[in-house]
Structures are given as C-alpha cells and as structure tokens.
C-alpha positions as CSV (number, residue, x, y, z in Angstrom):
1,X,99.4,100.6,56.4
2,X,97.8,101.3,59.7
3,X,94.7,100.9,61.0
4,X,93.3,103.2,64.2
5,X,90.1,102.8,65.5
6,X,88.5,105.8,68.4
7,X,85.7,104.4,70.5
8,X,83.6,107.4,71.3
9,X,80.6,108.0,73.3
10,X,78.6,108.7,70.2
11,X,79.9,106.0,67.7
12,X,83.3,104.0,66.4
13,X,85.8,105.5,63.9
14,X,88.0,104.1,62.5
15,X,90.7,105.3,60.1
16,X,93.4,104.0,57.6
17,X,97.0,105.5,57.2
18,X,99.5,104.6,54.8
19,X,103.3,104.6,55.3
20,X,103.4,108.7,54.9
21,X,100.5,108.9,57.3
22,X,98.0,110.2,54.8
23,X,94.7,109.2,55.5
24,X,93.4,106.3,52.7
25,X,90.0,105.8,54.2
26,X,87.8,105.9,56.9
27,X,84.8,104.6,58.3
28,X,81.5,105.3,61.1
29,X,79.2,103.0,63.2
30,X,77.0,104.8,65.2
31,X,76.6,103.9,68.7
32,X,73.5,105.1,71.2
33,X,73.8,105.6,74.8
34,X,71.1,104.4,77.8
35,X,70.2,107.3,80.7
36,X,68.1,104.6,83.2
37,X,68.0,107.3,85.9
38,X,68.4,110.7,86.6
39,X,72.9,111.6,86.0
40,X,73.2,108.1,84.7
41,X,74.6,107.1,81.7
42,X,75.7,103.5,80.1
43,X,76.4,102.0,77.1
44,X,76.1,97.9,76.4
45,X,79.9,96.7,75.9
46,X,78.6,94.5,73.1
47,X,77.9,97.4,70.9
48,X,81.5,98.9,70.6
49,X,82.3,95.5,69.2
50,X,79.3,95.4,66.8
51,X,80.5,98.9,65.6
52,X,84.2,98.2,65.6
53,X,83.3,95.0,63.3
54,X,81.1,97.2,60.5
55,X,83.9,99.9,60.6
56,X,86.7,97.7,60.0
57,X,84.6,95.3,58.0
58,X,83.8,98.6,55.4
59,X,87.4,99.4,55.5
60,X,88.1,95.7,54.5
61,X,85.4,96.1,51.4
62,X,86.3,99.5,50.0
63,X,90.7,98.6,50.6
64,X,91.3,95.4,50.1
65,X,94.4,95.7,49.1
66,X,95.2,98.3,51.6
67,X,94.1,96.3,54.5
68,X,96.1,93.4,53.3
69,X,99.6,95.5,54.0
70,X,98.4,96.0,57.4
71,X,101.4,96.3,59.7
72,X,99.4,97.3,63.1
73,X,96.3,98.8,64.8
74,X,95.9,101.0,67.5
75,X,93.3,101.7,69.7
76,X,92.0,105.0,71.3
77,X,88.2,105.7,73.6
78,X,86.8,107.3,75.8
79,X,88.4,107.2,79.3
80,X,87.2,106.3,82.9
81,X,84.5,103.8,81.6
82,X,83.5,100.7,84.3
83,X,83.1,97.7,81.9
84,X,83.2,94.6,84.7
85,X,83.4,91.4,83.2
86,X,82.9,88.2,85.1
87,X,85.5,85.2,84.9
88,X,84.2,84.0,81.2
89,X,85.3,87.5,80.2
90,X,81.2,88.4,79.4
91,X,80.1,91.8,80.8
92,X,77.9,91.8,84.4
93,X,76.1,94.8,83.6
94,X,76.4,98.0,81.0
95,X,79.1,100.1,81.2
96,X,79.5,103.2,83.3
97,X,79.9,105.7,81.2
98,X,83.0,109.1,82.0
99,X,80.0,111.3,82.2
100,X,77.8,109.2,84.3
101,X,77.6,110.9,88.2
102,X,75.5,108.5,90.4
103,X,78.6,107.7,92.2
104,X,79.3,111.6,93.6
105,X,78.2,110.3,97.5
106,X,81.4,107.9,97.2
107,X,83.8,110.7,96.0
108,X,84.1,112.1,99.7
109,X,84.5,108.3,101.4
110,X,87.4,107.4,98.8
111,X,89.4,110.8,99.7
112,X,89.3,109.7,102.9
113,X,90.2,106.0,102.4
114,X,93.7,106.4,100.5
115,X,95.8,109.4,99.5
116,X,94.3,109.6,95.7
117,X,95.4,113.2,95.3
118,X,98.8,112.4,95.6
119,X,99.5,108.8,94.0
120,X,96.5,109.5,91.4
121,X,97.5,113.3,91.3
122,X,93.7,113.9,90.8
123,X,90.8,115.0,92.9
124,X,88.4,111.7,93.0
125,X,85.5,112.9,90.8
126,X,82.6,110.9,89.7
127,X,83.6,110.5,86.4
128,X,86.4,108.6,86.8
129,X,86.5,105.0,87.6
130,X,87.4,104.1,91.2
131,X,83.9,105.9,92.6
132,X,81.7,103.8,90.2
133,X,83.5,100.6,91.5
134,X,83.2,101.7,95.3
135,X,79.2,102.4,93.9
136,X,78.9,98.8,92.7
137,X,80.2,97.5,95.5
138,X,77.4,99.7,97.7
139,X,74.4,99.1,95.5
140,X,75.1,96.0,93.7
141,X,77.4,93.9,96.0
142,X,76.3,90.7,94.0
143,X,78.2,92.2,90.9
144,X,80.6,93.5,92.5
145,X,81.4,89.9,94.5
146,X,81.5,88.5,90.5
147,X,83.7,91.3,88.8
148,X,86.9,89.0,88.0
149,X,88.4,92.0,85.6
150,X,87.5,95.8,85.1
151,X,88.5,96.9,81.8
152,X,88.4,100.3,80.3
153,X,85.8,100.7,77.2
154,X,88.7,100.6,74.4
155,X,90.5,97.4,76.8
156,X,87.3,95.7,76.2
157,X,88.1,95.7,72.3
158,X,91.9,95.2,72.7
159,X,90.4,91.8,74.4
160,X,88.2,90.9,71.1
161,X,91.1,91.7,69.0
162,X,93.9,89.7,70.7
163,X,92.3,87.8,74.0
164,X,94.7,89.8,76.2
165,X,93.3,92.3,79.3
166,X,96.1,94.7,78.6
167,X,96.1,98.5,79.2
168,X,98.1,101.3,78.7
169,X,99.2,104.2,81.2
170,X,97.4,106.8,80.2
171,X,94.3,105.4,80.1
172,X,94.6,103.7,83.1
173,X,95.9,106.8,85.0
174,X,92.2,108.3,84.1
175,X,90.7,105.4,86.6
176,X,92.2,106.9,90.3
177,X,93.9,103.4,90.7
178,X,97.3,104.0,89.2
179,X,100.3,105.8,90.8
180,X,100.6,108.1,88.1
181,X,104.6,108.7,88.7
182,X,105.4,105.1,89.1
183,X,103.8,104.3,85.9
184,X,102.1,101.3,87.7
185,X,98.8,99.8,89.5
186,X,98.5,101.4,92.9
187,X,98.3,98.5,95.5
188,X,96.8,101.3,98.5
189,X,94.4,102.7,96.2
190,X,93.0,99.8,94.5
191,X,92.4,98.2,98.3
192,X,90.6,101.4,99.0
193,X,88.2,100.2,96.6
194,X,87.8,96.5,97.7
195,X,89.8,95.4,94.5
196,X,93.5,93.9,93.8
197,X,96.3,93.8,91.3
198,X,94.0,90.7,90.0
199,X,91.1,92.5,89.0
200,X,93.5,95.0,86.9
201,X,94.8,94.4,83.5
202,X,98.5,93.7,82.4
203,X,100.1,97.7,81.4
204,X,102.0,98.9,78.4
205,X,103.3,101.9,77.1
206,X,101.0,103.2,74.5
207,X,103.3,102.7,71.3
208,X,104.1,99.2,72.8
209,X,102.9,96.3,71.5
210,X,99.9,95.0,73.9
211,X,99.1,91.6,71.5
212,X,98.8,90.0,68.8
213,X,95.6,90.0,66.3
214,X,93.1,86.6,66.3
215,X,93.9,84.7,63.5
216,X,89.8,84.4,63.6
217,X,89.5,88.0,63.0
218,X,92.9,88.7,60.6
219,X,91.2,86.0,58.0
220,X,87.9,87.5,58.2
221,X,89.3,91.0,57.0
222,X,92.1,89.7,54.7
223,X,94.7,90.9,57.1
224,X,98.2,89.9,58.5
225,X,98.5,88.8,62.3
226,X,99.5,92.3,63.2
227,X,100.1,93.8,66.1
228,X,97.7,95.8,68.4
229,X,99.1,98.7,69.9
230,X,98.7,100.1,73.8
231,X,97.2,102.9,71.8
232,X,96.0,105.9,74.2
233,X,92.8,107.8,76.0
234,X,91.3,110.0,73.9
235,X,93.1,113.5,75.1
236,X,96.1,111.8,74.5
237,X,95.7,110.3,71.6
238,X,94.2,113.4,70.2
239,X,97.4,114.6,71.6
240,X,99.6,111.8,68.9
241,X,97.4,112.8,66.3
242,X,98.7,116.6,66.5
243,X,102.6,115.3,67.3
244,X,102.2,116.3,71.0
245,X,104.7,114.4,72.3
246,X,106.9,116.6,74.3
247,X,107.1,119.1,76.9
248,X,106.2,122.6,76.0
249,X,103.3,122.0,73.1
250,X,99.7,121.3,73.6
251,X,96.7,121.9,72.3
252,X,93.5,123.6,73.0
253,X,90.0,121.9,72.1
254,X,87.1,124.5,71.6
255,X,84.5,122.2,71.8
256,X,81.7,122.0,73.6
257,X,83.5,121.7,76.5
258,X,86.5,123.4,76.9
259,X,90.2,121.2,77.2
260,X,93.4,122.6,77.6
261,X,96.4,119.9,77.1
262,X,100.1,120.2,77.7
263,X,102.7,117.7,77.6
264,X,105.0,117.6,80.4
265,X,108.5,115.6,81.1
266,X,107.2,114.9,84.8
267,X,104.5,114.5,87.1
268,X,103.3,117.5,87.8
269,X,99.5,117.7,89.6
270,X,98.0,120.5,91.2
271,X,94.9,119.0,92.7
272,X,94.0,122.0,94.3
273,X,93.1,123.8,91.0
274,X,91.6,120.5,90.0
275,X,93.8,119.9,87.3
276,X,94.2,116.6,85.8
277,X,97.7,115.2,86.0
278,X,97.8,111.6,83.8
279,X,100.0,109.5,81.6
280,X,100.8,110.7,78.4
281,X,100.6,108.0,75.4
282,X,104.2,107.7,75.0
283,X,106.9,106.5,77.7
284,X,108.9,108.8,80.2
285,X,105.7,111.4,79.0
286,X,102.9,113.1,81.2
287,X,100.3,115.4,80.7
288,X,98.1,118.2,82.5
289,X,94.8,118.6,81.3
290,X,92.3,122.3,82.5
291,X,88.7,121.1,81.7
292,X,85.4,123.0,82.1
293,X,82.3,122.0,81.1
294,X,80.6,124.7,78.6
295,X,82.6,125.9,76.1
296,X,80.8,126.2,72.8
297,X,77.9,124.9,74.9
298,X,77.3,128.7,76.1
299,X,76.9,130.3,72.6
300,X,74.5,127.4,71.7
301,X,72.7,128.2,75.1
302,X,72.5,131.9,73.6
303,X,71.4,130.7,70.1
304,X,68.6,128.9,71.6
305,X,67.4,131.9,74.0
306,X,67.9,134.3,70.7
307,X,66.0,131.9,68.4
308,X,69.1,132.6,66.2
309,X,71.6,129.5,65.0
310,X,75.3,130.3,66.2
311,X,76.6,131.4,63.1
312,X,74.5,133.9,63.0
313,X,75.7,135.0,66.5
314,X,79.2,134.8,65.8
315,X,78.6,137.1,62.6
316,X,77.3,140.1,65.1
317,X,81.1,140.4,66.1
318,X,82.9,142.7,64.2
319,X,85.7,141.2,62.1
320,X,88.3,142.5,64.4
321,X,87.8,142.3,68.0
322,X,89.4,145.7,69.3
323,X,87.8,145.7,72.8
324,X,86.1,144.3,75.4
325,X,82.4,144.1,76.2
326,X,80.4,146.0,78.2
327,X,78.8,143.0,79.9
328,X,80.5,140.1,81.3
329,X,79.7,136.5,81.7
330,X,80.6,133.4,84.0
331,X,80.4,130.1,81.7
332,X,79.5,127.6,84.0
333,X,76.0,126.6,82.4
334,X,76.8,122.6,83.9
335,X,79.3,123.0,86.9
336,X,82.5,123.6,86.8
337,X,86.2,121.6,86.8
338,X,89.4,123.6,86.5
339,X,89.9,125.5,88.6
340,X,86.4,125.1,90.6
341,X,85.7,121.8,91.2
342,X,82.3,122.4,91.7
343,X,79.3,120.9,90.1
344,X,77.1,123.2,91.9
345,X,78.7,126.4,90.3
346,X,76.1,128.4,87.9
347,X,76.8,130.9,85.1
348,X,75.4,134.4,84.9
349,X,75.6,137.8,83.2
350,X,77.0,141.0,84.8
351,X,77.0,144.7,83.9
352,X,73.9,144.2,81.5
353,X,72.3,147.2,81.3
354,X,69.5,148.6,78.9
355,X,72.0,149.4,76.4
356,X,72.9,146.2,75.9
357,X,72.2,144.3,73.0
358,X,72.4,140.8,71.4
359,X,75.8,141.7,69.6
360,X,77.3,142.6,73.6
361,X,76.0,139.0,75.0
362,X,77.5,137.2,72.2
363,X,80.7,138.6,72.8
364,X,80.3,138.6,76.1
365,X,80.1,134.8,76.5
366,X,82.6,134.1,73.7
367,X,84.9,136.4,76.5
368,X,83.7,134.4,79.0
369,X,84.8,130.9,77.4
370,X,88.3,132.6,76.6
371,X,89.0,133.8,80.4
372,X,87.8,130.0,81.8
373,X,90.8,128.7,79.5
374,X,93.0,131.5,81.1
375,X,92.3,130.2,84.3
376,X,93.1,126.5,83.3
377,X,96.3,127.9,82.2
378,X,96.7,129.8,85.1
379,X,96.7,126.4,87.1
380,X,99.0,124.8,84.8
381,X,101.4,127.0,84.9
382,X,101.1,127.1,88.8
383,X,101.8,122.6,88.2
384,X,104.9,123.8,86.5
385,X,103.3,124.1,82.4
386,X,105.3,126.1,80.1
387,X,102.8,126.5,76.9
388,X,103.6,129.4,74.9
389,X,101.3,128.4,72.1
390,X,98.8,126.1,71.4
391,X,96.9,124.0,68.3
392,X,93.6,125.0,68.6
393,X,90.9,122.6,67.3
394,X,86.8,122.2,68.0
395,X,83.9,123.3,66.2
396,X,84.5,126.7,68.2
397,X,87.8,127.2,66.4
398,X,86.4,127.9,63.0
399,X,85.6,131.7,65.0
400,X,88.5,133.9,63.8
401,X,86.5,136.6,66.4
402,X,86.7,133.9,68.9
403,X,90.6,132.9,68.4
404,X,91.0,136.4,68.6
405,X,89.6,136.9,71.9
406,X,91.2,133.5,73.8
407,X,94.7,134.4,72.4
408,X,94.4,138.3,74.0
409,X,92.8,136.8,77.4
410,X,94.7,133.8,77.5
411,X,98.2,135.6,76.3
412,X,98.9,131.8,74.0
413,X,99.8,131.9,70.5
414,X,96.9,129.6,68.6
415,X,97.9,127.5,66.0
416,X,95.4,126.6,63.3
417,X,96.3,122.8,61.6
418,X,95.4,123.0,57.8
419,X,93.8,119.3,58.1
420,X,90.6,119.6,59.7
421,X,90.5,116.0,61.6
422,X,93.5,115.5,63.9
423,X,91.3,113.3,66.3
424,X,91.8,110.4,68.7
425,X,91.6,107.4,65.6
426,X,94.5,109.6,63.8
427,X,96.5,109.1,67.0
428,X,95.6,105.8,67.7
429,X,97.2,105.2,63.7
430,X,100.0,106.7,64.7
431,X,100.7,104.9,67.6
432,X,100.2,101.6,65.7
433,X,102.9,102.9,63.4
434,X,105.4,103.7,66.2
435,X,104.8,100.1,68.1
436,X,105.5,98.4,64.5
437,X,108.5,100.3,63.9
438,X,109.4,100.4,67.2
439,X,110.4,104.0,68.1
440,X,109.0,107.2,69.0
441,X,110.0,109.6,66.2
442,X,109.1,113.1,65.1
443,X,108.8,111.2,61.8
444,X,105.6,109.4,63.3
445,X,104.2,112.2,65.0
446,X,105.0,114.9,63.1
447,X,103.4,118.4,63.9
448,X,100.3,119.5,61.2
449,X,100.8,121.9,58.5
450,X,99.8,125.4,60.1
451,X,97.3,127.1,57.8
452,X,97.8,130.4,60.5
453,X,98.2,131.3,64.0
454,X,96.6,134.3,65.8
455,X,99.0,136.0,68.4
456,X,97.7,137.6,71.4
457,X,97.3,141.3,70.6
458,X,99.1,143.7,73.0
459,X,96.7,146.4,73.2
460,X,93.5,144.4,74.0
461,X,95.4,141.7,76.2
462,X,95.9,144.8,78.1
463,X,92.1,145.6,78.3
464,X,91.1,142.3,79.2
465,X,93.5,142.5,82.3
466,X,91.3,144.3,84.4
467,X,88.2,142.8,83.2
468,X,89.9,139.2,84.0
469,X,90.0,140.4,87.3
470,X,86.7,141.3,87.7
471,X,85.9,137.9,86.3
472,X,88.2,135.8,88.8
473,X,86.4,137.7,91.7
474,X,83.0,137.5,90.4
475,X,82.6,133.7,91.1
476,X,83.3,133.5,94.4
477,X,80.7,136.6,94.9
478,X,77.9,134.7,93.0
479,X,78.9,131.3,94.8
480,X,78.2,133.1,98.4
481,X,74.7,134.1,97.0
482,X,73.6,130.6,97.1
C-alpha cells in the first residue's frame, strides 16, 4: 500500500494505492486562504498539518487494514510557497502563497543581482520564491534576520512526518535558488538573496527516500515506520500520476489556467519566451512547462457576461468544428506568462461585427485558448521539445468541440485518460511506490488507459494557419495602444 498526500491551495488530498496502483480510498480537508492586502495571498502553515492529520486520520478509520501494509508515502503541493521557520522549526509569519505578487518591485533588482535566467533557467517572477525572500528582507527585516530555514509548503509536512528539512529537485527548482542543471542549491543566487546553503534544506531525488516516519505519528494511525518519499511539485507530480517520465510525452491541463508539460532528457530553458525550465520528479529528468493564465477562465468570463452557465455555451458549438470563427479573441483576461511575460497584457475581441452572435464568441474564445497553447508549444519546441501528442486533462477537457479546436491549432494529438483523477496525490503515490521498491519503472508509472484521442484535422489546421497569424500579430498591436 501507498499512501500520497497533494497539498493544494484550496485543501489536502490524500489517496491510497495498493500494490497494482488502484486507488482503495481517498480522503479531503479543506483548507482556506487569507488576502490581507491588495495581490496578497497567504495561508497559516499550521493548517496543512491540521488537514493532512484528518485526511490521513479518515484513511486510517475507513482502511485499517489497508493502512497497516503501508510501505511508503509521498508527498506532492503547491510550488514556490515562502514558509520561514525560525530555529525551533515554528513558522515567523504565514506563508507566501505561488500566486501572491507583492514582491513584483524586487523581480527587476534580483535580475540584476545574479544570473537567474541562466542557472535558474527562469525569468524571476513574483510567484516564485527568491522575490518574496528579497521582500521580507525589505519590509520585514526583523523576520527576515530570524528565518533559520525556508521550506517549501509540502517541506513543511515532510518535517511533521519525519523531523528532517529535506526537499526534492523539482520543487526546489520552482524557488529561483537552484542551479537547475547541476541538480543542486545555487551558492550565487542564494547570496543574491541575503541567504546561504544554511537556510536551505538537505535535496533528494523525488522517488528517493527523504526520511523516515515518527514513530509518534506511525502508532497513531496503525502504521509501519515507512518511508517518506522526495515526492514532487505539483506539475510534476501530476506529471508521475499520468507516467510522464520521459522525453517526448507530456500532458496538457485545460484548466482554468492553461499548462502545457513536456518531459525532457536535458536542461533546456528558453527564458526569452518565458518558459519554465525545472526539475522533473525523477533523476537524470527535466521538464518545460508554457503557462498562461486564463484558460477555462475566459469561457466562464463569457458565461457570466451571457448570464448563461458554460455548458450551455459550449452546446452552441456545433458537434463538429469544421471552421473558424468570424471573430477572434486574445485570452489574456489576468496577464500573461508564456510567451508574454506580461502582467499588464489585456484580452479583447476582433472582427466582431453586427453579425455576430453568442454562438461566434463562444467559439471564438474557445479558439483563442487553443492558439495561446500553440504558442507555449511554439516556445518549447524553440527550447528543443519534441511533443507529438499530449494527455489532455482539466475541467475544459470534457469539450469534445474544444479538443477539437486545440488539436487543429496546436497540430498535437490529445490523448483522453479513461480514469478521470490523474492528479498530483496519484503521483505523489506513485513516487512512494518507486522509493520503496527502489527503481523507476514503467511498471510504476505506467501510462493511463486511453478512452480516445482527437488528431489534428488537416483541413481546418490549415484554416486556422492564417488566422494564428493574425492572432500572433494582434498582441503586440493592442499592447502599443496602451
């Protein structure tokens, strides 16, 4: 049996395999999240433990027997998290959350401290780690002067499972401080931000063993000593819950923001298309990651303007999409990431005319989402990504219209998994299961049953070509406006 738990933004999951992987049981704690200011966003450290403790303590009720064959956990969260703890390991303050962006002022003054782009092999954003530190240090310098550690949020429950600050590579490669080829802390980029190797926690490999379980805790829930995995950020470990472990698969997440993931055998950034370049979960393994922000977000923008719920929206499209809109739309309703970088960037409709009706926006936007993923291929590829096809997973997904349109804009073959949760706890399961075996197997992380795929179609792939042009031109254009 094994046993992973996901800390996410909006509560703890955790989820029980057996030794064919098939899910035995699960369990949900709810978690809330504090905005004091304007683009801020914490969360108390304390409550992932609270949560993690009534998850695993209702796996413990309802499996007894299950839990007692336990042969490892793993642990997966939510990346780029600033949980400082003093020397008495006890948070100083809440958590800064991934999408927290006070710290955007210090973004500019790290690029010019230390060559992030290049040992990072990321553009220093505000939602990863290193800014918020450099922030603390600016606004809070009595914090700062106490941090002893700075642990990521799921590093914070490795520590209540086995007293060890250990994290894993690709976790830590979301913070800016590790040289992401090296596989190790960067000495010049940590210094950059007033901290040191002593601050950091020990590294593993995700499908290494990172400690051992508390006896305190193993007794409580009628469990062996087992051991706790590295585990993985929640990309990747999304990423070991589909079997994406090697070059040349990926997957892409039609949520409401938009992620497009491909393993790679290398380092392979391209900063200038603000592509993320991390870790992957498993050793001698990377990853590129396009992101923008408003994905499935646009069409429930649309449903709120139309006073119409999204299903209903995505039923005005015609079963089979046969060609383009008249209108056209930019999706960047909260800034943009790949291949923008720009927080400032807007969205907007073009060629609407009086003709056009609800059914034409719909698809329009839907079109829009599908050519933001084409560029975040575009910019992978450009890093050296070779993604023919791609799972395809997200609320978003359940849109045959939708698939339809991304596969003929994008030119990727998407692949639709029969199980309908391959999430970050599932990885993080399967990553306890490799460090207690000890190997890396396609056994392990197997690929999901394929309930069907949707090919790009020839003849509208062709159609969208010009209109993809228009659409790679018209940002710029609207940008100049402001």
């Amino acid at each position: 049996m094994y046993l992973g738990l996901d800390i996410g933004t909006s509560g703890v999951k955790a989820i029980l395999l057996d030794g064919t992987f098939a899910e035995i049981g699960a369990a949900h704690a709810a978690l809330t999240v504090s905005r004091p200011a304007p683009g801020w966003s914490e969360q108390d450290p304390d409550s992932w433990i609270t949560a993690c403790e009534s998850a695993i303590g209702e796996l413990a009720t309802a499996q007894p027997d299950a839990m007692a064959a336990l042969r490892g956990i793993g642990l997966s969260g939510h990346m780029h998290g600033a949980t400082l703890l003093d020397a008495s390991d006890r948070p100083l303050r809440p958590c800064i959350l991934w999408n927290d962006g006070r710290s955007a002022a210090q973004c500019a003054e790290l690029e010019g401290k230390a060559d992030f782009r290049g040992i990072g092999g990321n553009i220093v954003m505000a939602g990863f780690t290193a800014p918020k530190l450099l922030w603390v240090a600016q606004n809070e310098p009595g914090i700062f002067a106490r941090t002893a550690k700075v642990l990521l949020p799921k590093d914070y429950v490795r520590l209540w499972l086995t007293g060890d600050h250990v994290s894993e590579m690709s976790d830590a490669a979301g913070t800016l401080w590790l040289d992401v080829k090296r596989r190790d802390w960067s000495d010049e980029l940590l210094a950059a931000t007033g901290l040191s190797r002593g601050h950091m926690p020990a590294l593993v490999e995700g499908s290494a063993v990172s400690g051992t379980l508390r006896a305190e805790l193993a007794q409580r829930w009628g469990v062996p000593q087992v051991p706790v995995a590295g585990g993985g950020g929640d990309n990747a470990a999304t990423a070991c819950g589909m079997g994406i472990v090697a070059p040349g698969t990926g997957f892409l997440s039609l949520g409401t923001s938009g992620v497009l993931f491909a393993a790679t055998d290398s380092f392979a950034p391209n900063t200038q298309d603000a592509v993320h370049a991390f870790c992957h979960a498993v050793p001698d393994t990377w990853h590129q990651m396009g992101v923008f922000l408003s994905a499935t977000d646009g069409l429930t923008w649309l449903s709120e303007i139309a006073g119409r719920p999204v299903a209903d929206l995505a039923g005005l499209l015609p079963a089979q999409v046969t060609a383009p809109a008249r209108a056209g739309f930019l999706p960047y309703l909260s800034g943009e990431r790949t291949p923008h970088n720009d927080p400032g960037a807007t969205a907007a409709f073009w060629g609407v005319t009086r003709g056009t009706g609800l059914p034409d926006l719909v698809q329009s936007v839907m079109e829009g989402v599908a050519m933001a993923f084409a560029d975040c291929d575009r910019a992978m590829r450009a890093a050296g990504s070779e993604m023919d096809a791609a799972y395809v997973v997200g609320g978003g997904a359940r849109s045959d219209q939708w698939l339809q349109i991304i596969a003929a804009v994008t030119g990727l073959t998407l692949l639709k998994p029969r199980s309908g949760d391959l999430g970050a706890a599932l990885g993080a399961a399967r990553l306890a299961a490799a460090c207690a075996e000890g190997e890396v197997s396609d056994r392990i992380f197997a690929a999901p049953e394929i309930a069907g795929e949707v090919a790009p179609d020839p003849n509208l792939s062709a159609r969208y070509a010009e209109k993809y042009d228009v659409f790679r031109r018209a940002y710029p254009q609207l940008r100049s406006l402001h």
